[in-house]
PyMOL Python script that loads the backbone (N, CA, C, O; Angstrom):
from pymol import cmd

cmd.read_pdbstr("""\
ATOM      1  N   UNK A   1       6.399  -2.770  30.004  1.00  0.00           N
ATOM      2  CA  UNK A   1       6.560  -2.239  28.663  1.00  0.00           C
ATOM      3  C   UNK A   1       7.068  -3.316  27.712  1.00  0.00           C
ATOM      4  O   UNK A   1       6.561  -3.421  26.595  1.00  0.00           O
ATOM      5  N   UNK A   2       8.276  -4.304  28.206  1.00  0.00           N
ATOM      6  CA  UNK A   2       8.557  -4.994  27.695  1.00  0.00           C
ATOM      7  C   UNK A   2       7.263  -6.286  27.042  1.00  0.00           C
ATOM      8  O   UNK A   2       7.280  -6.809  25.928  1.00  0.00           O
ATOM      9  N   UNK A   3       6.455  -6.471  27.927  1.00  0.00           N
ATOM     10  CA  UNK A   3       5.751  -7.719  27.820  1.00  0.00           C
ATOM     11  C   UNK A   3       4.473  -6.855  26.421  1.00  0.00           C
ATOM     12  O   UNK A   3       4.306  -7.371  25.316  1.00  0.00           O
ATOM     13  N   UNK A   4       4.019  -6.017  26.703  1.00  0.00           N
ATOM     14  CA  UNK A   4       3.080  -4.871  25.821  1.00  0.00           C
ATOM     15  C   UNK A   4       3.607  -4.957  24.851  1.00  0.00           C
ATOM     16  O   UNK A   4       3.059  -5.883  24.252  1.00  0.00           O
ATOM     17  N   UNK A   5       4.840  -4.312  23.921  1.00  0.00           N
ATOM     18  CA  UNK A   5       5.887  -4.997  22.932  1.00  0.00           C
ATOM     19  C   UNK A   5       5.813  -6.189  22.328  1.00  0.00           C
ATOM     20  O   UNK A   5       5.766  -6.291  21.102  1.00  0.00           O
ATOM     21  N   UNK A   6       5.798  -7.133  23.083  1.00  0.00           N
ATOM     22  CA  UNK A   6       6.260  -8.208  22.795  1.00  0.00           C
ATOM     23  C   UNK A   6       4.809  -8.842  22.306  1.00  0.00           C
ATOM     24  O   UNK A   6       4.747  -9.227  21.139  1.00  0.00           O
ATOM     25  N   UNK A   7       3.952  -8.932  22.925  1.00  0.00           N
ATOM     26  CA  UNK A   7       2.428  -8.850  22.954  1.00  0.00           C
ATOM     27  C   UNK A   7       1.866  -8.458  21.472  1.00  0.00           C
ATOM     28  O   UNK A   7       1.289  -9.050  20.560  1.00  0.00           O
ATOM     29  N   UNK A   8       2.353  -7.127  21.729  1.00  0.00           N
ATOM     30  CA  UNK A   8       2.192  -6.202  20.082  1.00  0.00           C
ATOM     31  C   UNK A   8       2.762  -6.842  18.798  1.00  0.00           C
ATOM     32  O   UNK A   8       2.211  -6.740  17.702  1.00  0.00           O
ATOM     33  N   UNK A   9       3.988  -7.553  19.040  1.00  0.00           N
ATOM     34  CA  UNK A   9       4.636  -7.600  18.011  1.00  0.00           C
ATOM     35  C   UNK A   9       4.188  -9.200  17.356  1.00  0.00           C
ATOM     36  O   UNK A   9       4.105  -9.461  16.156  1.00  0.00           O
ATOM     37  N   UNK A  10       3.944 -10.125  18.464  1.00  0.00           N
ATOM     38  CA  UNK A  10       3.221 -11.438  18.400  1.00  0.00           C
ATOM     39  C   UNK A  10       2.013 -11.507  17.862  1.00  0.00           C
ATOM     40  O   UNK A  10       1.837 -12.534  17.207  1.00  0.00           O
ATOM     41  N   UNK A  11       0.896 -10.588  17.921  1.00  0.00           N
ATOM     42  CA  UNK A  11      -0.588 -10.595  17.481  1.00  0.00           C
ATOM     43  C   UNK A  11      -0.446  -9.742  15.827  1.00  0.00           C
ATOM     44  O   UNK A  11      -1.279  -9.912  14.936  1.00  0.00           O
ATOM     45  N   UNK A  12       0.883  -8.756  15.682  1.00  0.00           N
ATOM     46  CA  UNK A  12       0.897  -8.296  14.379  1.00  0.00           C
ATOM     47  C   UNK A  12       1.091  -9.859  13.249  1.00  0.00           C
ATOM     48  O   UNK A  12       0.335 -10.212  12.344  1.00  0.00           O
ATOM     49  N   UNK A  13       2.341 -10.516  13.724  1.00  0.00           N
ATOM     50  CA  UNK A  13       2.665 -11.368  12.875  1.00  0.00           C
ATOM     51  C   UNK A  13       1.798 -12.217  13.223  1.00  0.00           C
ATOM     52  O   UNK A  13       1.778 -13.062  12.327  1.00  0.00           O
ATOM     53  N   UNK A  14       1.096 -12.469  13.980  1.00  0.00           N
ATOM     54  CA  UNK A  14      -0.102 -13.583  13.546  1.00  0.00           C
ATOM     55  C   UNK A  14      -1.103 -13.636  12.958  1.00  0.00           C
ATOM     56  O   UNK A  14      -1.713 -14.472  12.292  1.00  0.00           O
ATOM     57  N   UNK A  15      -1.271 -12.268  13.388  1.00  0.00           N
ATOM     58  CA  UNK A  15      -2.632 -11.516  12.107  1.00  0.00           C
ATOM     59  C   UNK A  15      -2.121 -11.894  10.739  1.00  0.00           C
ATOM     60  O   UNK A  15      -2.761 -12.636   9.994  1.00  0.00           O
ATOM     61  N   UNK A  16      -0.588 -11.205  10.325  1.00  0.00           N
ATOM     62  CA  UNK A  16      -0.600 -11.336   8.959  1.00  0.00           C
ATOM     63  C   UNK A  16       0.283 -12.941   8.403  1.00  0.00           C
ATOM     64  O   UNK A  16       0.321 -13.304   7.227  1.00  0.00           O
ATOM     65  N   UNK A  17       0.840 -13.604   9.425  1.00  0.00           N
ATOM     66  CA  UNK A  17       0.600 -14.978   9.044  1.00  0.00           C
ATOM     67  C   UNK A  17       0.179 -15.382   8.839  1.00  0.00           C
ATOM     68  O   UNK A  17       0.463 -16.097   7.878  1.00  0.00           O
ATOM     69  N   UNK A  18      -0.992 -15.463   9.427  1.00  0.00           N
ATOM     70  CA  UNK A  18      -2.842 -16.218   9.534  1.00  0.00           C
ATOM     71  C   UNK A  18      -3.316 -15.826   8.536  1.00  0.00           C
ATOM     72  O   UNK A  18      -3.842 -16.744   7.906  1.00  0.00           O
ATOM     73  N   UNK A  19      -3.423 -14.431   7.853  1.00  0.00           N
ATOM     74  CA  UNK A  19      -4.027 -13.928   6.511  1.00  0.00           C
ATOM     75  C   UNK A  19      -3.536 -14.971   4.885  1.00  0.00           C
ATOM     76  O   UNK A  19      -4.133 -15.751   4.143  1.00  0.00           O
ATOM     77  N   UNK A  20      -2.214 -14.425   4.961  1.00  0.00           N
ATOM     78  CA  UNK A  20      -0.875 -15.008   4.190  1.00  0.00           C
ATOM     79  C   UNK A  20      -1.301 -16.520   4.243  1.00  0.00           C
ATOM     80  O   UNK A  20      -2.170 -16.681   3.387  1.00  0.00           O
ATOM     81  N   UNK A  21      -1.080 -17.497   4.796  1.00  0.00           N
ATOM     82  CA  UNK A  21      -1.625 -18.921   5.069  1.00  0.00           C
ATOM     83  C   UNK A  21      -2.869 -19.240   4.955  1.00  0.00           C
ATOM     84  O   UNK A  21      -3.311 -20.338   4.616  1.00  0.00           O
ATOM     85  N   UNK A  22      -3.462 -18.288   5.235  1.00  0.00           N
ATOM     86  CA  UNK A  22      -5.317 -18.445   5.489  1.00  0.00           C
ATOM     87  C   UNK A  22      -5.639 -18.799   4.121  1.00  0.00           C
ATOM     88  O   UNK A  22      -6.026 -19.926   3.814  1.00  0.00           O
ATOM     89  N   UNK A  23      -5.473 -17.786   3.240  1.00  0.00           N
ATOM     90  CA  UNK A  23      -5.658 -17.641   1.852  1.00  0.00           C
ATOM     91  C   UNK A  23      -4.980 -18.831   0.532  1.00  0.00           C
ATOM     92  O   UNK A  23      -5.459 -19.228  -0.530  1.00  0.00           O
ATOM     93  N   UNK A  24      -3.746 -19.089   1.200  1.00  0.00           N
ATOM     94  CA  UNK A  24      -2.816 -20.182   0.336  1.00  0.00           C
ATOM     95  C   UNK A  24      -3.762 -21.456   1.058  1.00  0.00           C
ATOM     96  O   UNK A  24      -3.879 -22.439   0.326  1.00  0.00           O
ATOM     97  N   UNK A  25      -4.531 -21.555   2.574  1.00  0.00           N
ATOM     98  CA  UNK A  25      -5.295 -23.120   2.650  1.00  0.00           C
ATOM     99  C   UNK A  25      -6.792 -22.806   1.662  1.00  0.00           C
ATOM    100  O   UNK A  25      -7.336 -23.593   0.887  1.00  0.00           O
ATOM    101  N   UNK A  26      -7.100 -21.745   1.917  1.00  0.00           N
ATOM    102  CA  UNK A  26      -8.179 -21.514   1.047  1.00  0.00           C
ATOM    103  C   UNK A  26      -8.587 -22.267  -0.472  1.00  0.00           C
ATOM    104  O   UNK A  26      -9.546 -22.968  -0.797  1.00  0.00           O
ATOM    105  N   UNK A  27      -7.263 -21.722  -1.302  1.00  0.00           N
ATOM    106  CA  UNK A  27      -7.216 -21.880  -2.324  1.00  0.00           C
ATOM    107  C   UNK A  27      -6.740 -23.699  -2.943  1.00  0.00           C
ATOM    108  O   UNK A  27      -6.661 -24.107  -4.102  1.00  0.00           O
ATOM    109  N   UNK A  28      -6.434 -24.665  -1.237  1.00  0.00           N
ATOM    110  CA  UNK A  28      -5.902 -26.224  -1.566  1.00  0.00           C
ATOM    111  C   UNK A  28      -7.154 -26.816  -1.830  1.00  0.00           C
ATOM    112  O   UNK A  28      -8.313 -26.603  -1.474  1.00  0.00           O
ATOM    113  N   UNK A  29      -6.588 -27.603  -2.543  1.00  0.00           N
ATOM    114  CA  UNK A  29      -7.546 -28.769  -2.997  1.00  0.00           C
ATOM    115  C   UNK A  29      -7.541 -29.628  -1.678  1.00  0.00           C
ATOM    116  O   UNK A  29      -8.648 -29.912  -1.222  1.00  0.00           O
ATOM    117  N   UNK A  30      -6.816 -29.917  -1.249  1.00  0.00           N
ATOM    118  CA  UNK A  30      -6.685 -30.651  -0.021  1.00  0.00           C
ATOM    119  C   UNK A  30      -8.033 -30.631   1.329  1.00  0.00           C
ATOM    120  O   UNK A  30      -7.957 -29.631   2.043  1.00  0.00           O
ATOM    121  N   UNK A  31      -8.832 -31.320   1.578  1.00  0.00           N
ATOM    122  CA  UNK A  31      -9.933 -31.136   2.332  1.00  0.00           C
ATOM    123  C   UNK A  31      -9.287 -30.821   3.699  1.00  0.00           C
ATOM    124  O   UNK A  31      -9.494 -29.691   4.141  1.00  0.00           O
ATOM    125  N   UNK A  32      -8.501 -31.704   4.456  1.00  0.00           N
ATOM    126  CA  UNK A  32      -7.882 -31.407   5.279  1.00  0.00           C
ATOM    127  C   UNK A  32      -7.151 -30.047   6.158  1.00  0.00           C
ATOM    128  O   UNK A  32      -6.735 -30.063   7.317  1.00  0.00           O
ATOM    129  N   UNK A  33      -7.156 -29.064   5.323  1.00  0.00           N
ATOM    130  CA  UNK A  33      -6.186 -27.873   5.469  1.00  0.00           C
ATOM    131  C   UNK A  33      -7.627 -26.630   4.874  1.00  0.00           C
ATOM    132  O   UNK A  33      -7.863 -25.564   5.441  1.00  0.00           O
ATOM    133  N   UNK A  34      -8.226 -27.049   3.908  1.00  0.00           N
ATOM    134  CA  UNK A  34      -9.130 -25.777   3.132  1.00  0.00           C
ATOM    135  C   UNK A  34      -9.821 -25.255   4.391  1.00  0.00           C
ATOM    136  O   UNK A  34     -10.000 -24.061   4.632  1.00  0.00           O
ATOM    137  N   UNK A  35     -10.236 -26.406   5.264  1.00  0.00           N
ATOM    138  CA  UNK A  35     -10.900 -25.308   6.004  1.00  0.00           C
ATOM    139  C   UNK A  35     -10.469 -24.279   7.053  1.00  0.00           C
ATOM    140  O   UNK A  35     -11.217 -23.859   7.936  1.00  0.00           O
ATOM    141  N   UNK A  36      -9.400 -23.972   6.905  1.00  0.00           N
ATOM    142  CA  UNK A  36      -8.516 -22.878   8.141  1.00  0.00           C
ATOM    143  C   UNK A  36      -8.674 -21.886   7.503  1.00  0.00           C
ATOM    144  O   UNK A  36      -8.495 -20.757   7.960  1.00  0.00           O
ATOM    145  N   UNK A  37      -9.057 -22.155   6.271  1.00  0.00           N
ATOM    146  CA  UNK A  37      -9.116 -20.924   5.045  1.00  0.00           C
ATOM    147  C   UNK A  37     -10.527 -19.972   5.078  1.00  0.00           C
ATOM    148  O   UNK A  37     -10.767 -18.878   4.568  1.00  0.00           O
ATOM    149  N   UNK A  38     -11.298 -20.829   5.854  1.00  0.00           N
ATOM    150  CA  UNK A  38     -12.844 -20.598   5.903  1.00  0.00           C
ATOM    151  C   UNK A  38     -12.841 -18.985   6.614  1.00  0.00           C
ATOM    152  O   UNK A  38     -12.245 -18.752   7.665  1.00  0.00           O
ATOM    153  N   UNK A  39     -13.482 -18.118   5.975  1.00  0.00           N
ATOM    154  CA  UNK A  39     -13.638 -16.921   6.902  1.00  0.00           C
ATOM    155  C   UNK A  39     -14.551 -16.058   6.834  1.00  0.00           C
ATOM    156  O   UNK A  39     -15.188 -16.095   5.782  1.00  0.00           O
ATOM    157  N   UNK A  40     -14.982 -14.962   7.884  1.00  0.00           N
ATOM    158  CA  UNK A  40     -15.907 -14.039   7.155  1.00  0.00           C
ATOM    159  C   UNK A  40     -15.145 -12.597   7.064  1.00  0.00           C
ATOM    160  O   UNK A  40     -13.991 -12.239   7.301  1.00  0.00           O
ATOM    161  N   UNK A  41     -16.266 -11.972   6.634  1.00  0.00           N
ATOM    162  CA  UNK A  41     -16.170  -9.962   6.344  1.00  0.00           C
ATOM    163  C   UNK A  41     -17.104  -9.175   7.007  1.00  0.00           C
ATOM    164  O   UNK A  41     -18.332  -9.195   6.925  1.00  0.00           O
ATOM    165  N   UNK A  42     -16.619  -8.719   7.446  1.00  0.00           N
ATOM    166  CA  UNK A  42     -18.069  -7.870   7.933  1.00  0.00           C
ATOM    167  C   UNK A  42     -17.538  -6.347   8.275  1.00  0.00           C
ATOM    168  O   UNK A  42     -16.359  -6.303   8.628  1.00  0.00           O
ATOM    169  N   UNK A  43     -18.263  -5.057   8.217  1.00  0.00           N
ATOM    170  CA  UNK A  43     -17.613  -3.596   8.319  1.00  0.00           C
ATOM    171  C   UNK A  43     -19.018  -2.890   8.078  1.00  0.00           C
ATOM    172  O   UNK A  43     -20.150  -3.321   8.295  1.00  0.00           O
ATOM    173  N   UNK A  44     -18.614  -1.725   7.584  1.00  0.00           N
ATOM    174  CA  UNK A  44     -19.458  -0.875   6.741  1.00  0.00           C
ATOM    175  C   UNK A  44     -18.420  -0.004   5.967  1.00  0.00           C
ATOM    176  O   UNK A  44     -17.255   0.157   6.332  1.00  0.00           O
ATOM    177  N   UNK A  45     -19.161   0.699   4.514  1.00  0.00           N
ATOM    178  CA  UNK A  45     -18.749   1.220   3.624  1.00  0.00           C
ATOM    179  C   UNK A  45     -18.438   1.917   3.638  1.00  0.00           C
ATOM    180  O   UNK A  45     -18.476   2.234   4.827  1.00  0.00           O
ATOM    181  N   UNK A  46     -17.832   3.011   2.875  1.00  0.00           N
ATOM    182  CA  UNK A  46     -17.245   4.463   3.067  1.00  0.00           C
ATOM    183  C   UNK A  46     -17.975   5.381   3.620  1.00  0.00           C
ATOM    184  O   UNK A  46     -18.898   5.339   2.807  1.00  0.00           O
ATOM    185  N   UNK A  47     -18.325   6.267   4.447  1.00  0.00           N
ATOM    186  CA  UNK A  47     -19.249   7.346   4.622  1.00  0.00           C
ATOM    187  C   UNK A  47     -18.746   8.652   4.727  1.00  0.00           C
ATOM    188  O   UNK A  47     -17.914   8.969   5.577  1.00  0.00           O
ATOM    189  N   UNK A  48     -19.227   9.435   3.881  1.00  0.00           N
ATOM    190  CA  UNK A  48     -18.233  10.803   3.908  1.00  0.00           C
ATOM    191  C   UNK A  48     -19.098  11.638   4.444  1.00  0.00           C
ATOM    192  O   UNK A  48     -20.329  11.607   4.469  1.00  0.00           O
ATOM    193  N   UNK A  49     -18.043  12.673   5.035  1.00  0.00           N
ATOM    194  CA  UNK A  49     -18.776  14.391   5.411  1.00  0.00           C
ATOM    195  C   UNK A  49     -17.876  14.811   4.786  1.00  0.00           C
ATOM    196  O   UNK A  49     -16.827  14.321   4.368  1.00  0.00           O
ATOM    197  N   UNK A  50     -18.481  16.070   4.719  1.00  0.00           N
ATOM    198  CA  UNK A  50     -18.566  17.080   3.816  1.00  0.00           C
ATOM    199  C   UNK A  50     -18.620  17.810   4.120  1.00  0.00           C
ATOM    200  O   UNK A  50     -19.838  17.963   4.218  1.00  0.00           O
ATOM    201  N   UNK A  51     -17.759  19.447   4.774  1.00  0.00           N
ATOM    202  CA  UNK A  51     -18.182  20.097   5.282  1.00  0.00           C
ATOM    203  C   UNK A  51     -17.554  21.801   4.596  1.00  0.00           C
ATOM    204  O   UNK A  51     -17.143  22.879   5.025  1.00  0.00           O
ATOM    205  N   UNK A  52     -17.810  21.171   3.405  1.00  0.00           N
ATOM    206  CA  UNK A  52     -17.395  22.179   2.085  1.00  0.00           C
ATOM    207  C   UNK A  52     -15.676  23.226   2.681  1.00  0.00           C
ATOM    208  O   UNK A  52     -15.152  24.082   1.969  1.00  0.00           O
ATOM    209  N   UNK A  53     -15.265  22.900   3.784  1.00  0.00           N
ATOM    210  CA  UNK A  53     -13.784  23.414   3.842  1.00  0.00           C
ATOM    211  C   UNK A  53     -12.881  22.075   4.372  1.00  0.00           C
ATOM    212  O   UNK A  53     -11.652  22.072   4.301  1.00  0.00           O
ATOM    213  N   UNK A  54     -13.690  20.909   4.926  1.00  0.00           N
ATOM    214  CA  UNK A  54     -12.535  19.289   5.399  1.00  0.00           C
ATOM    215  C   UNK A  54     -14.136  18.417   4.597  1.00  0.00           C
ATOM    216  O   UNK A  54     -15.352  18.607   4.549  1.00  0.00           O
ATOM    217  N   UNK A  55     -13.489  17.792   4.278  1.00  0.00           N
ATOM    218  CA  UNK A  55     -13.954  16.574   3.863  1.00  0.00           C
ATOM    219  C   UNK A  55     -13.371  15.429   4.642  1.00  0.00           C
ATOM    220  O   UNK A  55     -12.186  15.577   4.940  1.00  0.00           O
ATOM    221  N   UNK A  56     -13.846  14.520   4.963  1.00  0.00           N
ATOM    222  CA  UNK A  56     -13.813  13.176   5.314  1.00  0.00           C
ATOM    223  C   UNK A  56     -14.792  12.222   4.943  1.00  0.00           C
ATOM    224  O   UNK A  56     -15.972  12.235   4.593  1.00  0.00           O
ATOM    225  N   UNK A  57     -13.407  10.933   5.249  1.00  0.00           N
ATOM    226  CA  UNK A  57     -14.170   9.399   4.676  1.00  0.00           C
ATOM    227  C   UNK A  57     -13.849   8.632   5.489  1.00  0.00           C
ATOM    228  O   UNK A  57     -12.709   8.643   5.952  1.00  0.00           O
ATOM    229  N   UNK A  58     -14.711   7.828   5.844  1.00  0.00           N
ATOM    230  CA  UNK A  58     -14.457   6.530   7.277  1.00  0.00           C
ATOM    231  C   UNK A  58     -15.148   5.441   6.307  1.00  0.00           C
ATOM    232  O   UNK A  58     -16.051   5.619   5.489  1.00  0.00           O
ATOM    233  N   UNK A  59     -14.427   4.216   6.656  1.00  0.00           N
ATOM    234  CA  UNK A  59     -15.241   3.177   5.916  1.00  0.00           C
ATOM    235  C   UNK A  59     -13.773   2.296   6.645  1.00  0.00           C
ATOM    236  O   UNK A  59     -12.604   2.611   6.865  1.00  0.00           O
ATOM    237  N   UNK A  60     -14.773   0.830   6.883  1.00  0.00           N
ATOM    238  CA  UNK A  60     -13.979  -0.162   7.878  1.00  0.00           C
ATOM    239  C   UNK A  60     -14.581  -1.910   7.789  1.00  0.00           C
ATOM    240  O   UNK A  60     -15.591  -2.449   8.241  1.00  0.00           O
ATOM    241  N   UNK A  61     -13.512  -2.379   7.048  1.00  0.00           N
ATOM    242  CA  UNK A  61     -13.821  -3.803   6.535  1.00  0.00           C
ATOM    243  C   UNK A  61     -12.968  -4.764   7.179  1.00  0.00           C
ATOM    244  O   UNK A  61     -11.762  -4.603   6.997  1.00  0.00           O
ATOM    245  N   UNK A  62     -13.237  -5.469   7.701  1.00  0.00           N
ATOM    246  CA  UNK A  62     -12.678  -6.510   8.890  1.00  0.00           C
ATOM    247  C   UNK A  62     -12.768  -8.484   8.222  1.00  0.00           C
ATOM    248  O   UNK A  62     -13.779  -9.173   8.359  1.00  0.00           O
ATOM    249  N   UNK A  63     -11.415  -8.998   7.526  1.00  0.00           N
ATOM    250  CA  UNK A  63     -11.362  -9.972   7.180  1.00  0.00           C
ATOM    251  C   UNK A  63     -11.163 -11.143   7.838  1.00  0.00           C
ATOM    252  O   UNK A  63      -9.974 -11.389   7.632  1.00  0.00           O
ATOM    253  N   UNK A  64     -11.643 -12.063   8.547  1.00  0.00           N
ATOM    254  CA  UNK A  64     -10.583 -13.185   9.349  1.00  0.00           C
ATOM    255  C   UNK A  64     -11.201 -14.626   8.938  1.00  0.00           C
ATOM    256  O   UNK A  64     -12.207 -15.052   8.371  1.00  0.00           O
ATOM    257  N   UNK A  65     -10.164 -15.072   9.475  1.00  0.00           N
ATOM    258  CA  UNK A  65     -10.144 -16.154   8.710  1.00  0.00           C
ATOM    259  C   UNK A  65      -9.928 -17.688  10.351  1.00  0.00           C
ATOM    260  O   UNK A  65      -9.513 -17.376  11.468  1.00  0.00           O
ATOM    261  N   UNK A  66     -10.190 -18.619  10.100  1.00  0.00           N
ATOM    262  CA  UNK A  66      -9.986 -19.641  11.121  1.00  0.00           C
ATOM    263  C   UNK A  66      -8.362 -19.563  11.656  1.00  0.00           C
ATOM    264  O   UNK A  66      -7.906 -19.058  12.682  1.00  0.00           O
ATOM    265  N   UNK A  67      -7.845 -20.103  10.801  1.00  0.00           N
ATOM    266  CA  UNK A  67      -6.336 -19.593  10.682  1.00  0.00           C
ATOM    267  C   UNK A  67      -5.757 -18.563  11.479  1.00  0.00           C
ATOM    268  O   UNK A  67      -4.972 -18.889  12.369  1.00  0.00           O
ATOM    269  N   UNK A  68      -6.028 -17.395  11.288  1.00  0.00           N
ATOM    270  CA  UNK A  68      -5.951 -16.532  11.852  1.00  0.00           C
ATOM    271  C   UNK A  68      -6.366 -16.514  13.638  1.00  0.00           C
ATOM    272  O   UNK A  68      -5.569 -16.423  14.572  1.00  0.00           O
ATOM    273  N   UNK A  69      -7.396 -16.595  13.680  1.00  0.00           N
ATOM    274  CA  UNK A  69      -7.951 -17.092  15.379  1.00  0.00           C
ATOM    275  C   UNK A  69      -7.349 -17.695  16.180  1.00  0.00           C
ATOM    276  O   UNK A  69      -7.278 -17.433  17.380  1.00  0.00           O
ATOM    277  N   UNK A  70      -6.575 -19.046  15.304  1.00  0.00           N
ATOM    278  CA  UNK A  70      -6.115 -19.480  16.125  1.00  0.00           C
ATOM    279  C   UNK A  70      -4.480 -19.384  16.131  1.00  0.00           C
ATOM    280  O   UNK A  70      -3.764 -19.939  16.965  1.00  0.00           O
ATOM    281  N   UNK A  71      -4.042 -18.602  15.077  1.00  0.00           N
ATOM    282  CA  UNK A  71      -2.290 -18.115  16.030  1.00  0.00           C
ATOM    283  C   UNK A  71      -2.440 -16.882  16.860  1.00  0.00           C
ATOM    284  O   UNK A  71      -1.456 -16.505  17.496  1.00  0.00           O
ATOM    285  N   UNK A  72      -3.612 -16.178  16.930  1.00  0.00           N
ATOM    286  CA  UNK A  72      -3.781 -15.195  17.553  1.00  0.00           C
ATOM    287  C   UNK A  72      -3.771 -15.519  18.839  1.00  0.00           C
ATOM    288  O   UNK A  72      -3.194 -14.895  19.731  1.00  0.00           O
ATOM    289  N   UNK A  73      -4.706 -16.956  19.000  1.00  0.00           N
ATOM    290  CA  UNK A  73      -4.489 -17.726  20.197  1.00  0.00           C
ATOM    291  C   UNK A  73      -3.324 -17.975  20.836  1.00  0.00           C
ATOM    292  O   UNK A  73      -2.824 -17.590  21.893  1.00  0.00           O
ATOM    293  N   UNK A  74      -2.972 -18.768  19.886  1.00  0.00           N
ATOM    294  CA  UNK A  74      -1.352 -19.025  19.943  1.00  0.00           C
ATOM    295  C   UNK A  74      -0.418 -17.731  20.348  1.00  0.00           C
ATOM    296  O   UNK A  74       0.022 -17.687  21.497  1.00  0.00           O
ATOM    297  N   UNK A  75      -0.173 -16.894  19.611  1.00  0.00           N
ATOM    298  CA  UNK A  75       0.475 -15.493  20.391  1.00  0.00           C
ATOM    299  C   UNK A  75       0.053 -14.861  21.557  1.00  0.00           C
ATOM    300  O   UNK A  75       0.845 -14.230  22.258  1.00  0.00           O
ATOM    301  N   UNK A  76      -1.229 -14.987  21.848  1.00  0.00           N
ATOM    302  CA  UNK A  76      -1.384 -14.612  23.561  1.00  0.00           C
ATOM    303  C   UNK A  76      -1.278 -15.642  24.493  1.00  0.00           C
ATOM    304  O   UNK A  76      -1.631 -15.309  25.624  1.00  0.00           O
ATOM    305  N   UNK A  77      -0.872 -16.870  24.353  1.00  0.00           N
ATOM    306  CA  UNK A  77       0.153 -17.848  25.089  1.00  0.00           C
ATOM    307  C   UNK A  77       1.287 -17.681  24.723  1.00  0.00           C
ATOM    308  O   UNK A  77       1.661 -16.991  25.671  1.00  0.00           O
ATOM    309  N   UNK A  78       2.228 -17.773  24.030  1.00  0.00           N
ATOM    310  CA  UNK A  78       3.344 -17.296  23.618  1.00  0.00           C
ATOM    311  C   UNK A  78       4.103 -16.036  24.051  1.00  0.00           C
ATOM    312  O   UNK A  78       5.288 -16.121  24.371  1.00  0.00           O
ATOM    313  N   UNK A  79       3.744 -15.399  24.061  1.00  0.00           N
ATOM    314  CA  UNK A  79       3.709 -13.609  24.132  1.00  0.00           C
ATOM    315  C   UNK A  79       4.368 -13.449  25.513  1.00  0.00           C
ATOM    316  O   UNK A  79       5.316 -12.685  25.693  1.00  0.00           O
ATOM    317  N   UNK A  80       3.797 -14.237  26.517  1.00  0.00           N
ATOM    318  CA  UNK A  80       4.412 -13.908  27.905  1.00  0.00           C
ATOM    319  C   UNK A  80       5.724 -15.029  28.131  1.00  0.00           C
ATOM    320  O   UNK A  80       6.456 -14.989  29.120  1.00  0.00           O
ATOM    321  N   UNK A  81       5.836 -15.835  27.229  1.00  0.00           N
ATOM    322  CA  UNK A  81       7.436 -16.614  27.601  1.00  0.00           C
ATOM    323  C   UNK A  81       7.791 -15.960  26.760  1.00  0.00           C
ATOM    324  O   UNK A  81       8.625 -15.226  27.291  1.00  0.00           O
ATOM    325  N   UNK A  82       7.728 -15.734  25.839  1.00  0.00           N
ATOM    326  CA  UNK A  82       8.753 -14.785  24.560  1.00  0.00           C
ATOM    327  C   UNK A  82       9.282 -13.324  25.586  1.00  0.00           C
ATOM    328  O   UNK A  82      10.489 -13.097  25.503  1.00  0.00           O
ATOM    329  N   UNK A  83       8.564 -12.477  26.400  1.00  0.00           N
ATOM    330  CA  UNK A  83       8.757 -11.664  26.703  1.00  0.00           C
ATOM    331  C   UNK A  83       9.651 -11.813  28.192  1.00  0.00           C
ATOM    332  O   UNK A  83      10.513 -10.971  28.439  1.00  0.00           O
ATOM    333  N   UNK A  84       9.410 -12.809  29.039  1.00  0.00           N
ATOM    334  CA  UNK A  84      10.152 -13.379  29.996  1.00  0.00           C
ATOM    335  C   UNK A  84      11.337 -13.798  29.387  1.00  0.00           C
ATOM    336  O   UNK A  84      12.383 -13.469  29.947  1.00  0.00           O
ATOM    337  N   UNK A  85      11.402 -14.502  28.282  1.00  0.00           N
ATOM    338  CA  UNK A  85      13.028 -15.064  27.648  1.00  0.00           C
ATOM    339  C   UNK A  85      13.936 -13.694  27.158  1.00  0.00           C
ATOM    340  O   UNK A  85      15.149 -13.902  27.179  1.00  0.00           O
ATOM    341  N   UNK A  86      13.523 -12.334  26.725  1.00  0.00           N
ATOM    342  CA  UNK A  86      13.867 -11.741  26.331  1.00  0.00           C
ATOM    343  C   UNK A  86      14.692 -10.740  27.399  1.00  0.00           C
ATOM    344  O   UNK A  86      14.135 -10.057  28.259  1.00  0.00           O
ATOM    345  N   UNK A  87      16.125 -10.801  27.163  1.00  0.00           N
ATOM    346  CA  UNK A  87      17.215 -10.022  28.197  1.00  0.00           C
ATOM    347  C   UNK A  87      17.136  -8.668  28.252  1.00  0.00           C
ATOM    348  O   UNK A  87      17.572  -8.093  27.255  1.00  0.00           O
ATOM    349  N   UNK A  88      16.798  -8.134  28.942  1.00  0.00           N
ATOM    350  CA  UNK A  88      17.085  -6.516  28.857  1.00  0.00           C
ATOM    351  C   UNK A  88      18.672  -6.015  29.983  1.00  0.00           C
ATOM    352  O   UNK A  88      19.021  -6.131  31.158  1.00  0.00           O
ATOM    353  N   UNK A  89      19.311  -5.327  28.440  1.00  0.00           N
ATOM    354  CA  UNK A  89      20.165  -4.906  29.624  1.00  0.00           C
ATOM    355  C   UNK A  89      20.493  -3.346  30.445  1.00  0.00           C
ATOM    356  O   UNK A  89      21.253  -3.305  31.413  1.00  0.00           O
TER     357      UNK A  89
END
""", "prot")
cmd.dss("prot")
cmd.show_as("cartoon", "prot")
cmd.util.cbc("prot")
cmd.orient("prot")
């Protein structure tokens, strides 16, 4: 349970590190760094039912970025010494 946690909590903040950073290399002038910024999109659009007493809407857009890939990397190496260093008492 502990290591699942720890796992969880490593791939959240790398996702939104990697986003957060992704976007600030994006935007450098710097050749060196712009490209971690490089990313694609891909999903589909909203699609609703309708079923004149529930309505629903699903629609699912998926951003990533180089950056991102690779602390994700980074956190599933990480993830299992972070979770071994961590004391339970």
């Amino acid at each position: 349970m502990k290591f699942k946690l720890t796992l969880f909590f490593c791939l959240v903040a790398a996702v939104l590190t990697g986003s957060f950073l992704g976007d600030l290399c994006a935007k450098s002038t710097y050749k060196s760094v712009s490209w971690l910024g490089l990313g694609a999109t891909f999903g589909f659009d909203t699609k609703a039912l309708d079923l004149h007493v529930l309505q629903m809407n699903l629609g699912l857009h998926v951003d990533i970025n180089i950056l991102q890939v690779l602390l994700i990397a980074l956190a599933l190496v990480l993830a299992p010494k972070i979770a071994k260093a961590i004391k339970t008492s």
